[in-house]
C-alpha positions as CSV (number, residue, x, y, z in Angstrom):
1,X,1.9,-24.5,-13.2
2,X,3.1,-23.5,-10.1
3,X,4.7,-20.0,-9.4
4,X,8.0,-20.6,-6.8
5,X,9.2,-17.6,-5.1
6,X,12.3,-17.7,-3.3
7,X,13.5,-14.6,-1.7
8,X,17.0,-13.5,-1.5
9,X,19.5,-12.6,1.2
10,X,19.8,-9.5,3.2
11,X,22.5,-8.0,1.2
12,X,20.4,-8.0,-1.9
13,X,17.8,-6.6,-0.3
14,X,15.8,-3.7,-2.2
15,X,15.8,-0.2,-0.4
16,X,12.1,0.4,0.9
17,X,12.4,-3.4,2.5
18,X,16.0,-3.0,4.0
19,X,15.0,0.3,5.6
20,X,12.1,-0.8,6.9
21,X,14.0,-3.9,8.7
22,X,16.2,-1.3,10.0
23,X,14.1,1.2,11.6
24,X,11.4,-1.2,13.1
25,X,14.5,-3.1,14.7
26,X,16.2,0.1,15.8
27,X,12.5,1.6,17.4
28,X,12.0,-1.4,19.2
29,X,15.5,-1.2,20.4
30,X,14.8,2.1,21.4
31,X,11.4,1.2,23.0
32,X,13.0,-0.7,25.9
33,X,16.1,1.3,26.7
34,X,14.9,4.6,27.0
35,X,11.6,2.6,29.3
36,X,14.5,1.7,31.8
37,X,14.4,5.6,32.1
38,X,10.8,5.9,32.5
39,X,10.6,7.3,29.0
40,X,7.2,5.4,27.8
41,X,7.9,5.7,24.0
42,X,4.7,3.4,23.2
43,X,2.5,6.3,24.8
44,X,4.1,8.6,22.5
45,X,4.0,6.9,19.2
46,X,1.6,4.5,19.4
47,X,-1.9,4.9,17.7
48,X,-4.1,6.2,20.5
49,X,-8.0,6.4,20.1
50,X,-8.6,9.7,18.7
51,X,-10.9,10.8,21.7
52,X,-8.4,10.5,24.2
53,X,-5.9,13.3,25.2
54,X,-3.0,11.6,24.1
55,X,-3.8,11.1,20.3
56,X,-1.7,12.5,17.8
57,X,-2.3,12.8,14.1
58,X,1.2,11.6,13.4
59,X,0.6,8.0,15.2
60,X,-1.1,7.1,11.7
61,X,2.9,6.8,10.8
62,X,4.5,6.5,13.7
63,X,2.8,3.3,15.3
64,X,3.8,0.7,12.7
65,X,7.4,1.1,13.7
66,X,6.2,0.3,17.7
67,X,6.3,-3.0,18.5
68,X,4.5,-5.0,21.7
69,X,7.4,-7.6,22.0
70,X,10.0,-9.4,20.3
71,X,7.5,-12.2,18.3
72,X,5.6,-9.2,17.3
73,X,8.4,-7.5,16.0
74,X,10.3,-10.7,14.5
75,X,6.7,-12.6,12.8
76,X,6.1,-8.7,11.2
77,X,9.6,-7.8,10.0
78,X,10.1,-11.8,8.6
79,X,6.7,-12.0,6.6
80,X,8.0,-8.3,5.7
81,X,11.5,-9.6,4.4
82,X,9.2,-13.1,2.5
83,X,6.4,-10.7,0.5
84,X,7.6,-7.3,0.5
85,X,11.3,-8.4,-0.9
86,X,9.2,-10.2,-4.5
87,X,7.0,-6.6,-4.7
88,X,9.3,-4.5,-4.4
89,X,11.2,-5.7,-7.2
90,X,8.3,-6.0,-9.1
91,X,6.7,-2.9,-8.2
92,X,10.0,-0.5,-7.8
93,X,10.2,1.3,-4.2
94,X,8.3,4.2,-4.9
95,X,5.0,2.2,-5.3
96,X,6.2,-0.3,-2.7
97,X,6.4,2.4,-0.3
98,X,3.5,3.9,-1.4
99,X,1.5,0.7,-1.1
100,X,3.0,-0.1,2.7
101,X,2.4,3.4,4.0
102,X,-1.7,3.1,2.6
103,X,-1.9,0.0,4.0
104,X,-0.7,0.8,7.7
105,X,-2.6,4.4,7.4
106,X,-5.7,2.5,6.2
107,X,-5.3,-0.2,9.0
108,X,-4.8,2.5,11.7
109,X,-8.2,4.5,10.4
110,X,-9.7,0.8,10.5
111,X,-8.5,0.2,14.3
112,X,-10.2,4.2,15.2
113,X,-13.6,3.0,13.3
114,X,-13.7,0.4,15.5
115,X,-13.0,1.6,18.2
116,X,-15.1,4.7,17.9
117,X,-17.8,2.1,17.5
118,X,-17.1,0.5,21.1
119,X,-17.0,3.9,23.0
120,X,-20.3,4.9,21.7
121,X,-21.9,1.8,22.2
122,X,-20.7,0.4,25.7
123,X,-18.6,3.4,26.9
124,X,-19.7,7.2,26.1
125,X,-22.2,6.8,28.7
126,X,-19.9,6.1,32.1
127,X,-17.4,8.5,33.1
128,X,-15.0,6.0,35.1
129,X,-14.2,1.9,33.9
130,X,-13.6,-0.9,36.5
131,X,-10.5,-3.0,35.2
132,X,-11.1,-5.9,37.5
133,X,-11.0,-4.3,40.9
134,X,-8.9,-1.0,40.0
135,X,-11.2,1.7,38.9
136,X,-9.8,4.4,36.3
137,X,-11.3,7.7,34.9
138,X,-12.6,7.5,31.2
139,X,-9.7,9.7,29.7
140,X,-7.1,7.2,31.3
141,X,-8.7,4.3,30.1
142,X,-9.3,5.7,26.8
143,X,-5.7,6.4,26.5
144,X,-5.0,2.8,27.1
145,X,-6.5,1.9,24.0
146,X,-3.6,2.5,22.3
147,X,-2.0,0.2,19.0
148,X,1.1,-0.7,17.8
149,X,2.9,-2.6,15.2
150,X,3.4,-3.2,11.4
151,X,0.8,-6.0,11.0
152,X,-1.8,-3.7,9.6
153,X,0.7,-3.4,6.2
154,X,2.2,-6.9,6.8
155,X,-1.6,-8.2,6.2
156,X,-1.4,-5.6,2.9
157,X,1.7,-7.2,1.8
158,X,0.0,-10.7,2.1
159,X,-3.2,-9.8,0.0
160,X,-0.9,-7.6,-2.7
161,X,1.5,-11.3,-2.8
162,X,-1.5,-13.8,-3.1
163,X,-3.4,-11.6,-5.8
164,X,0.3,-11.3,-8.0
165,X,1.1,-15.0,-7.2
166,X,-1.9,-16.8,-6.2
167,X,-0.3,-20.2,-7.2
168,X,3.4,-19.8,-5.2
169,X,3.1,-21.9,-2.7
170,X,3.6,-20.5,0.6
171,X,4.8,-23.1,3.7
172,X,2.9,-22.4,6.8
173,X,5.0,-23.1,9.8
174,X,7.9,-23.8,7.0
175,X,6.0,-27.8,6.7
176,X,2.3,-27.5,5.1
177,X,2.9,-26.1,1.4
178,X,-0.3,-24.3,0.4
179,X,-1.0,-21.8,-2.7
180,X,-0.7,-18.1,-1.7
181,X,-4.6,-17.1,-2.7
182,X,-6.0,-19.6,-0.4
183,X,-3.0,-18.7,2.4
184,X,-4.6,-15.1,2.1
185,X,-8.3,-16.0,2.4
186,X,-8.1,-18.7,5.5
187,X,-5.7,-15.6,6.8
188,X,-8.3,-12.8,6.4
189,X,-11.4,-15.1,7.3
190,X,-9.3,-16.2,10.7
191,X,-8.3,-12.5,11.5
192,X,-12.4,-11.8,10.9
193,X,-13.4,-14.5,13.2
194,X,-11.1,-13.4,16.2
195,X,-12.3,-9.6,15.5
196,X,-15.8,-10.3,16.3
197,X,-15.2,-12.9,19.2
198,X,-12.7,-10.2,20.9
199,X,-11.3,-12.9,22.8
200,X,-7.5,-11.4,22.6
201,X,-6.0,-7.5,22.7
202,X,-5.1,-8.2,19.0
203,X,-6.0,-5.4,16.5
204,X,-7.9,-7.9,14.0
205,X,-10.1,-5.0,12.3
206,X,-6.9,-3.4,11.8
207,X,-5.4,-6.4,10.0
208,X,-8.5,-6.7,8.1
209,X,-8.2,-3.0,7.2
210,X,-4.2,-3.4,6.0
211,X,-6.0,-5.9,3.6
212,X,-9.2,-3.7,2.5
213,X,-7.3,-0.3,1.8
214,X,-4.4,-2.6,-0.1
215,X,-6.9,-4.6,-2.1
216,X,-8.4,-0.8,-3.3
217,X,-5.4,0.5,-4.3
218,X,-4.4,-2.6,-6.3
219,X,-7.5,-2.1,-8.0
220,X,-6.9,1.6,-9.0
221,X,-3.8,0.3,-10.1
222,X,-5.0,-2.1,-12.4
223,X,-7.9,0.6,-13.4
224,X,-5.0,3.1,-14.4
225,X,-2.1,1.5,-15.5
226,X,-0.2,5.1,-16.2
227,X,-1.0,6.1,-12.4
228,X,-1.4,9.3,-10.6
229,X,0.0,11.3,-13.1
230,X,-1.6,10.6,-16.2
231,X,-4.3,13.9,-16.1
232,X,-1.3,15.9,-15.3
233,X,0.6,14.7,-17.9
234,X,-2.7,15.2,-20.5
235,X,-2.6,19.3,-19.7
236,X,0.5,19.5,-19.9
237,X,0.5,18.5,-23.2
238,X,-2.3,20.4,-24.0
239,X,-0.8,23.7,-22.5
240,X,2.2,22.7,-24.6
241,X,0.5,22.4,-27.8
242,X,-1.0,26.2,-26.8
243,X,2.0,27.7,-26.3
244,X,3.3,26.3,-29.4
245,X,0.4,27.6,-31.6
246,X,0.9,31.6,-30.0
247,X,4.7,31.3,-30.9
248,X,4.0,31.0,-34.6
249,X,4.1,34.2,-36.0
250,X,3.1,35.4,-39.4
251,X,4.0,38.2,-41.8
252,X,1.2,40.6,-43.0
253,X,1.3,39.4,-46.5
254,X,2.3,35.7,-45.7
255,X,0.1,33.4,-47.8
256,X,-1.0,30.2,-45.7
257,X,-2.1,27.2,-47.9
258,X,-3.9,24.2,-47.1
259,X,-1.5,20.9,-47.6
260,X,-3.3,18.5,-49.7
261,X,-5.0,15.7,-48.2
262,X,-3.7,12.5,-48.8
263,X,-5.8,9.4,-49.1
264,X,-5.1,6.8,-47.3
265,X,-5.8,3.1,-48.8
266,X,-8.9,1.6,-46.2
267,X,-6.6,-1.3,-46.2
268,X,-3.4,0.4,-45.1
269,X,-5.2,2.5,-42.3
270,X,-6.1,-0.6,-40.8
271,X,-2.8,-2.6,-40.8
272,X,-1.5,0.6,-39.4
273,X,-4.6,0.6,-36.4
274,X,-4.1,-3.0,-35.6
275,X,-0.5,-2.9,-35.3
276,X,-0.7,0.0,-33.0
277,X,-3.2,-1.7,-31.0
278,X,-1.1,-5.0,-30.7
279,X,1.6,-3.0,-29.4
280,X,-0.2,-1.4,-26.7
281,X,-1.3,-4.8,-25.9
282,X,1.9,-5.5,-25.2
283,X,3.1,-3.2,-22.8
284,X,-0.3,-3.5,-21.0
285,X,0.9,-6.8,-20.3
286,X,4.7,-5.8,-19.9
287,X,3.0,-3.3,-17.0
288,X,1.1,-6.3,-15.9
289,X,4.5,-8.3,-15.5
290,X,6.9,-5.8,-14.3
291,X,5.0,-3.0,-13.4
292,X,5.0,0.6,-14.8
293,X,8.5,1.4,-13.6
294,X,9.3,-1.1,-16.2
295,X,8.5,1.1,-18.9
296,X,10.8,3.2,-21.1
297,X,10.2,7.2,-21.7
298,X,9.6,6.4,-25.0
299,X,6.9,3.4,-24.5
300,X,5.5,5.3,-21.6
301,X,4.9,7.9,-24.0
302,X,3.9,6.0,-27.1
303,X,1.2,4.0,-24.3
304,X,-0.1,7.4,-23.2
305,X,-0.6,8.9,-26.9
306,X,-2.4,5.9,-28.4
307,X,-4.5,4.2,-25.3
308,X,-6.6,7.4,-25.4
């Protein structure tokens, strides 16, 4: 059966996606009319290589809000309203956010990999680069190697929506209907292609790497359905339980008795294991649905006591 997906207006828009929209549109705003007074915003937030003199640890962040042009910015921020509008209701916006932020970090350390890779191997060794007739020191053509855009976590978006609905079908150039799991495949092999024929001044490897850090972190999710928080929550409890124990206090003479242990009937201990288990069954596959946000306090806690 096919899965159909059909996303919603902008005034229902969740909060992660609406802000996103908002800020990328505002920065490239800002981009062109602060340039008209010689203000190169690009240079300062874009994702420079790391050797040059203008990188910046916070480019990871700052560089998916730059855009080249206005198709750059309007193809990013629509496949950004399409996917990331359906996971961010499923997910909630903390892991939505979370999920967008890894991929664009990942995409950017993807990008510097790469292009750490083509300074040693072509350029560590001159100290000045002929651009077709105009030749530039190292530093300055180093610090034109400089990135920009949201694709990186658009490509993250993609994968996450093709893994959660890998039968909605997806209509490339709004005609030719295709399933979402084989959209993200011919996407990711194309974007692979391209990378190694370097025929354009298109961040492929970063695409791909939007796609390789999201993939790993839908995978730990799936790994550890309670999240992050689940060791912390353990010692809590345990350092919970300790504190309780040293608060009981005793007189001198107090006689402490052993309660009598009950036997339970083989038969009744395990109706009681299998109905226990068929519960947490079910909101494994409630998490699986909806995600964890889903969850009540009381299942969350009821999941963490009895999945141990």
């Amino acid at each position: 059966m096919n899965e159909q997906i059909s996303p919603t207006g902008f005034k229902v828009l969740p909060t992660v996606v609406k802000n996103l929209l908002i800020i990328n549109i505002l920065m490239y705003v800002a981009t062109f009319t602060l340039n008209r007074f010689n203000i190169d915003l690009t240079d300062t937030l874009g994702l420079h290589f790391f050797k040059a003199s203008g990188f910046h640890l916070y480019q990871f962040i700052t560089y998916m809000f730059m855009h080249a042009n206005f198709g750059h910015l309007f193809f990013n921020m629509f496949a950004l309203w399409m996917f990331g509008n359906t996971l961010e209701n499923l997910w909630g916006s903390k892991r939505f956010l979370l999920y967008y932020m890894v991929c664009g970090i990942g995409a950017g350390l993807c990008q510097e990999l790469v292009q750490y890779i083509q300074y040693t191997t072509t350029l560590a060794d001159y100290a000045n680069v002929n651009l077709g007739g105009q030749i530039v020191p190292m530093d300055t053509y180093l610090n034109m190697m400089t990135t920009v855009g949201a694709s990186g976590a658009i490509y993250g978006l993609l994968l996450a929506f093709g893994m959660t609905f890998p039968d909605a079908r997806i209509y490339v150039y709004f005609l030719i209907p295709m399933k979402a799991k084989w959209f993200v495949v011919i996407f990711a092999v194309i974007e692979l292609l391209l990378g190694f024929q370097g025929v354009d001044n298109v961040a492929h490897f970063a695409h791909l790497g939007g796609m390789l850090f999201g993939l790993l972190l839908i995978l730990y999710w799936r790994k550890n359905p309670a999240g992050p928080n689940k060791n912390f929550r353990k010692w809590k409890d345990v350092l919970q339980s300790w504190k309780n124990k040293r608060n009981v206090k005793y007189t001198p003479y107090e006689e402490i008795k052993d309660e009598p242990r009950v036997s339970r009937d083989d038969g009744e201990y395990n109706r009681q294991k299998a109905e226990k288990e068929r519960d947490v069954d079910a909101l494994l596959d409630k998490i699986s649905k909806s995600g964890y946000a889903s969850l009540t306090d009381e299942e969350k806690e009821f999941l963490f006591k009895n999945s141990k």
